[in-house]
C-alpha positions in Angstrom: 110.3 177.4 76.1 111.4 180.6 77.8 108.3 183.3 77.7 107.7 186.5 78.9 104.4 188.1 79.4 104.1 191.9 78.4 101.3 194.8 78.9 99.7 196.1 76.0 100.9 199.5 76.1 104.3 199.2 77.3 104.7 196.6 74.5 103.5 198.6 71.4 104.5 202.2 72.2 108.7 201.4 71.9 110.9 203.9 70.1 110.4 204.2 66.0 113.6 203.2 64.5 114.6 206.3 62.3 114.6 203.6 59.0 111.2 204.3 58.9 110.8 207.8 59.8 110.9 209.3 56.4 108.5 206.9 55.0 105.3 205.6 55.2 101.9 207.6 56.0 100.6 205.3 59.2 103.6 206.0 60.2 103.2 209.9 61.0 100.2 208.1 62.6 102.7 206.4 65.0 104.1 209.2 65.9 101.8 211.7 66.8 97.7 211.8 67.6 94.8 213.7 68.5 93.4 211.4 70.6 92.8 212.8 73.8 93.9 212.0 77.3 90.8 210.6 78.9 90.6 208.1 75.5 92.9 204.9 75.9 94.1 203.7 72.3 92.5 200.2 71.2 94.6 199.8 68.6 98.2 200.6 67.9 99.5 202.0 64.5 102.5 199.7 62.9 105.7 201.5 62.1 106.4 200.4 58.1 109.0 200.6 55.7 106.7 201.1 53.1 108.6 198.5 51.1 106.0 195.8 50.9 102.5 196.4 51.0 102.5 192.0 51.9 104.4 191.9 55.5 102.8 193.3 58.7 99.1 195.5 59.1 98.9 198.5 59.7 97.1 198.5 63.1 97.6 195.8 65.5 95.5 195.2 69.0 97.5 193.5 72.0 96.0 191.0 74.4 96.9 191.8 77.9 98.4 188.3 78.3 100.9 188.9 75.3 103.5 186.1 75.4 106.7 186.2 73.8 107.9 183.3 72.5 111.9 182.6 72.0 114.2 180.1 70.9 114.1 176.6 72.9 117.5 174.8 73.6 117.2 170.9 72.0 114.2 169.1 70.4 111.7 170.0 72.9 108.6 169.3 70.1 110.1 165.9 68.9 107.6 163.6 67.8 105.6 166.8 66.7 103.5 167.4 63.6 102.9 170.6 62.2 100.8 171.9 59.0 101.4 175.5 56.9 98.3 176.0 55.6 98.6 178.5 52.9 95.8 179.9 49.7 98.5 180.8 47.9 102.9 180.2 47.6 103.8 183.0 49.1 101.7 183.3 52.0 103.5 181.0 54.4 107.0 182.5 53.2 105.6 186.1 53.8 104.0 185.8 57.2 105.3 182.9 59.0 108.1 181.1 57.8 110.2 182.2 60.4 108.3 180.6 62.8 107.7 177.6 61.1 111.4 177.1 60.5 112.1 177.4 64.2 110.0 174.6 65.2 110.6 172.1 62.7 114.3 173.0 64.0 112.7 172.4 67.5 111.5 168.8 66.3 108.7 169.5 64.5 107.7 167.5 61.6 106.2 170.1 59.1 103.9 170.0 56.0 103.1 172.8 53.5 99.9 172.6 51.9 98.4 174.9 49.1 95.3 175.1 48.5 95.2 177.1 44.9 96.4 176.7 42.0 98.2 180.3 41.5 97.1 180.0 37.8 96.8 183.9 37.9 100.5 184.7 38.4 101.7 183.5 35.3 102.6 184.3 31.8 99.3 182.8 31.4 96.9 180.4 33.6 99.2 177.3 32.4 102.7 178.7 33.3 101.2 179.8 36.9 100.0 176.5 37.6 103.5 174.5 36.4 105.8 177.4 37.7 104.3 177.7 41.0 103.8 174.3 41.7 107.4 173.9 41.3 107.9 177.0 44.0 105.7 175.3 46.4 108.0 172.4 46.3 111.6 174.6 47.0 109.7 176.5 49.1 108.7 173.6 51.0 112.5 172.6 51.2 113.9 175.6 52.0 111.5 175.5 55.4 112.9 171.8 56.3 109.1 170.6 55.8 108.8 166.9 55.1 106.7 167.2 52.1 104.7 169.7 50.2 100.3 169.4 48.9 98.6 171.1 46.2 94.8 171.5 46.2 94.6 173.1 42.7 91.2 175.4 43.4 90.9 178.0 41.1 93.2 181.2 42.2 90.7 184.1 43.6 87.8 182.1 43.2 87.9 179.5 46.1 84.6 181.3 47.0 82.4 179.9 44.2 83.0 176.0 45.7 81.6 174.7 49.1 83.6 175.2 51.9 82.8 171.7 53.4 84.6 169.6 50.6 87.7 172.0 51.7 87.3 171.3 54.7 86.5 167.5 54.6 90.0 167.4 52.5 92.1 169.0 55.4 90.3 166.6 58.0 91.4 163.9 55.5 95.2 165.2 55.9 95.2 166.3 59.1 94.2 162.8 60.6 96.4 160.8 58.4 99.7 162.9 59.0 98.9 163.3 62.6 98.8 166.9 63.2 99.2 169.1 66.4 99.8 172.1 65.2 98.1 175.1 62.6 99.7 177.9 60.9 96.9 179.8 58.7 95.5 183.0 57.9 93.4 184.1 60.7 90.0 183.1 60.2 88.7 186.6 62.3 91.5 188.8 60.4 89.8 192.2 59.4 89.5 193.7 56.6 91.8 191.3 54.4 90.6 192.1 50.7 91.6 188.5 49.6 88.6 186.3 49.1 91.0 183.0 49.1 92.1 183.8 51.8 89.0 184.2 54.4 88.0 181.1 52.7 91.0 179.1 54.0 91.1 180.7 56.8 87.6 179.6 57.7 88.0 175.8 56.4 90.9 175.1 58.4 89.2 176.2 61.8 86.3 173.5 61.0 88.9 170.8 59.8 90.9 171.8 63.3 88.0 171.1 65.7 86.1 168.6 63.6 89.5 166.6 62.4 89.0 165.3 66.8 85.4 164.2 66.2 83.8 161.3 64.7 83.1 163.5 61.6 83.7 161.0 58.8 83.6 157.4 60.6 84.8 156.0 57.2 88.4 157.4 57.9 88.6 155.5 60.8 87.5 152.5 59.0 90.2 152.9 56.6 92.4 152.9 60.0 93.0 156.7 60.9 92.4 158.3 64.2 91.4 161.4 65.5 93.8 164.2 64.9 93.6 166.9 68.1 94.7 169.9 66.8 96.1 171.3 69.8 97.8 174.5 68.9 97.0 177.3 66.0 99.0 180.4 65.1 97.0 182.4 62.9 98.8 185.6 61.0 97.1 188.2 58.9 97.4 190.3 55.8 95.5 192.8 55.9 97.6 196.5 54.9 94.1 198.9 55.9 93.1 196.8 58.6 94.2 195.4 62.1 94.5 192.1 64.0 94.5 190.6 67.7 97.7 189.9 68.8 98.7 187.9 71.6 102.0 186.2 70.8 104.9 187.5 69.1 108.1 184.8 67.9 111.2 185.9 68.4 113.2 184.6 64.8 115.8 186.4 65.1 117.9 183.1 64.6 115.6 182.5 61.7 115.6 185.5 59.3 117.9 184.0 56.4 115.9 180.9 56.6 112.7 183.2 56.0 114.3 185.1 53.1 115.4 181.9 51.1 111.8 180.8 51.7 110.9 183.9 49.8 113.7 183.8 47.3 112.1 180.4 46.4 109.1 181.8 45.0 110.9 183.0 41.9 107.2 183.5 40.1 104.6 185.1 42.7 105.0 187.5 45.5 107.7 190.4 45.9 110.4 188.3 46.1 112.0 185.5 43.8 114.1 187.5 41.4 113.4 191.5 42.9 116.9 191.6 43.7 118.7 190.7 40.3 115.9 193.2 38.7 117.1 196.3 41.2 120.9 195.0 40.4 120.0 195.7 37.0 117.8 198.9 37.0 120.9 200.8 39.2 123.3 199.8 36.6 121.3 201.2 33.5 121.3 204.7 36.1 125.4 204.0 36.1 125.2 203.0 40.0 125.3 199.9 42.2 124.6 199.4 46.1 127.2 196.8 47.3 125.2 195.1 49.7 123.4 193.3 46.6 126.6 191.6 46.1 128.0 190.7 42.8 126.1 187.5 41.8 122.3 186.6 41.5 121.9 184.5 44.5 123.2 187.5 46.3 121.0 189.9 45.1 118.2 187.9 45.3 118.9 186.9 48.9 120.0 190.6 50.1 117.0 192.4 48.5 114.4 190.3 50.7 116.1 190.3 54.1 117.4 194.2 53.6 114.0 195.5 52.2 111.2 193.0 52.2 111.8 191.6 55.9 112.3 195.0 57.0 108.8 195.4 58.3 109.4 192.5 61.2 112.6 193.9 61.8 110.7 197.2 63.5 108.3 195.0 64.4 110.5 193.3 66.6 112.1 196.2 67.7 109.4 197.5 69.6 109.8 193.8 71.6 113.4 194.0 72.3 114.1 191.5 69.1 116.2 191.7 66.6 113.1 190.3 64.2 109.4 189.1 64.8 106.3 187.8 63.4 102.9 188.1 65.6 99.9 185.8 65.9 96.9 185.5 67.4 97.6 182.6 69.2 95.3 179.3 70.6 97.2 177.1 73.0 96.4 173.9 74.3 94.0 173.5 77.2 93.2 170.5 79.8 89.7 168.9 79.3 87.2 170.8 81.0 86.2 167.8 83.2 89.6 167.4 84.6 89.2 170.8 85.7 86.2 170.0 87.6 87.8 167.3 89.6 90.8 169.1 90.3 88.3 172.0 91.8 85.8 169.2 93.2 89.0 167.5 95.0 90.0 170.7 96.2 86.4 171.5 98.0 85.7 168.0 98.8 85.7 166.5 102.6 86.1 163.2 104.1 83.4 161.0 104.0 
């Protein structure tokens, strides 16, 4: 895996694509502020399209140790596992499909898992639960993962339950499909409005630490083992708010992949059928804009990756990438005691 290691500063303050120049209020804040000399910015405004309010935050803060991470020649993460931990269908698809799609093509073996219903993006509470539990499932697909899990809590009420059967459930899953590897919403994310999802975000950082414990001695009776979660990329949503960042994924190569993941969910999110609804809304104004093609899986496909993506096109701009999603990201470390007798070894004489 190539990487690159970038300063704060020199990282976030890149050109603003003139896309987003006539748009978007944080964006004036991008381009001009009072803060004065002596101050050193903390936080650095996004530059938005203003065509989603559900792709990138508004403010993001850079580790000093930002890492990019880019495409790796061959299966380097055969033998993998890998688990997309989402509240609801379109959370994976919005925030990190690309970079789930670029390891499972890097060897990964991948699981989606759901932890709502989505009973409140429906016609009514049935038709959310049967047509998004169908979306979960192509959307699942469409990333390459090797199987797809429903939870079925309650949709924006995940908070009235107790955490620790949550939890206990992804220890469950976690140890008995072997995982290595996170993706969920950032358990220290500020300012995210969605009560599901600091919920989620919160059970799946227990289930990764306990899920390498002796936490539930019965699984191990029933002949699973320990699961060490050894690497977690958390993403945010949060529009007014900002997050850590200290790895962005190049997925450049991974764009189309991330808007048919999106296109999948046909019944929640900004996505599914947008693009046959604009189609039609030009032509009752007697216009048309060719890019949307002149068939519905055009449409669809062409609205998300021309308008909804847009955001981690400029995102990625400001790396030197065609398109990006960022993380705050936890990598794997060597037992501490190993450490010690690499340093002991190191100090130690002869006897």
């Amino acid at each position: 895996m190539r990487r690159r290691r970038f300063l704060a500063g020199a990282a976030a303050l890149g050109s603003v694509p003139a896309l987003a120049q006539s748009n978007r209020k944080a964006g004036a804040a991008a381009q001009h502020s009072d803060l004065p000399a002596r101050f050193a910015p903390c936080a650095y405004a996004t530059t938005k399209t203003g065509y989603s309010p559900f792709t990138i935050p508004d403010y993001y803060t850079f580790a000093s140790d930002l890492i990019i991470e880019r495409n790796a020649p061959g299966k380097p993460h055969a033998g993998k596992v890998l688990a997309a931990v989402q509240a609801h269908v379109d959370d994976v698809p919005l925030f990190c499909s690309g970079t789930v799609a670029k390891l499972i093509d890097e060897g990964y073996t991948g699981y989606l898992i759901r932890v709502s219903n989505d009973e409140a993006s429906g016609a009514t509470p049935g038709h959310g639960v049967a047509e998004n539990e169908l979306d979960n499932r192509n959307a699942a697909k469409q990333l390459g993962c090797s199987k797809a899990f429903s939870f079925y809590y309650r949709n924006h009420r995940m908070d009235d339950g107790a955490i620790i059967e949550l939890r206990a459930r992804l220890i469950f899953l976690f140890r008995a499909l072997r995982v290595n590897t996170v993706f969920t919403m950032d358990p220290y994310n500020h300012y995210d409005e969605n009560p599901d999802h600091v919920v989620v975000g919160k059970a799946v950082e227990g289930a990764n630490w306990m899920s390498g414990g002796r936490d539930y001695p019965e699984h191990f009776k029933a002949g699973l083992k320990p699961a060490s979660i050894r690497e977690k990329y958390y993403y945010a949503r949060s529009p007014q708010g900002h997050n850590l960042v200290n790895r962005i994924v190049d997925v450049s190569s991974y764009i189309d992949a991330k808007a048919r993941v999106n296109v999948a969910n046909q019944n929640k999110g900004p996505a599914g059928g947008a693009g046959i609804r604009l189609r039609e809304y030009l032509r009752r104004q007697g216009k048309k804009l060719p890019l949307l093609g002149g068939d519905d899986e055009t449409a669809n496909f062409q609205y998300v990756k021309q308008f909804l993506l847009e955001d981690f096109h400029l995102l990625g701009q400001q790396f030197g990438v065609q398109y990006a999603e960022a993380f705050r990201y936890i990598g794997p470390e060597s037992p501490y005691e190993d450490r010690i007798r690499r340093a002991a070894l190191e100090k130690a004489v002869a006897i």
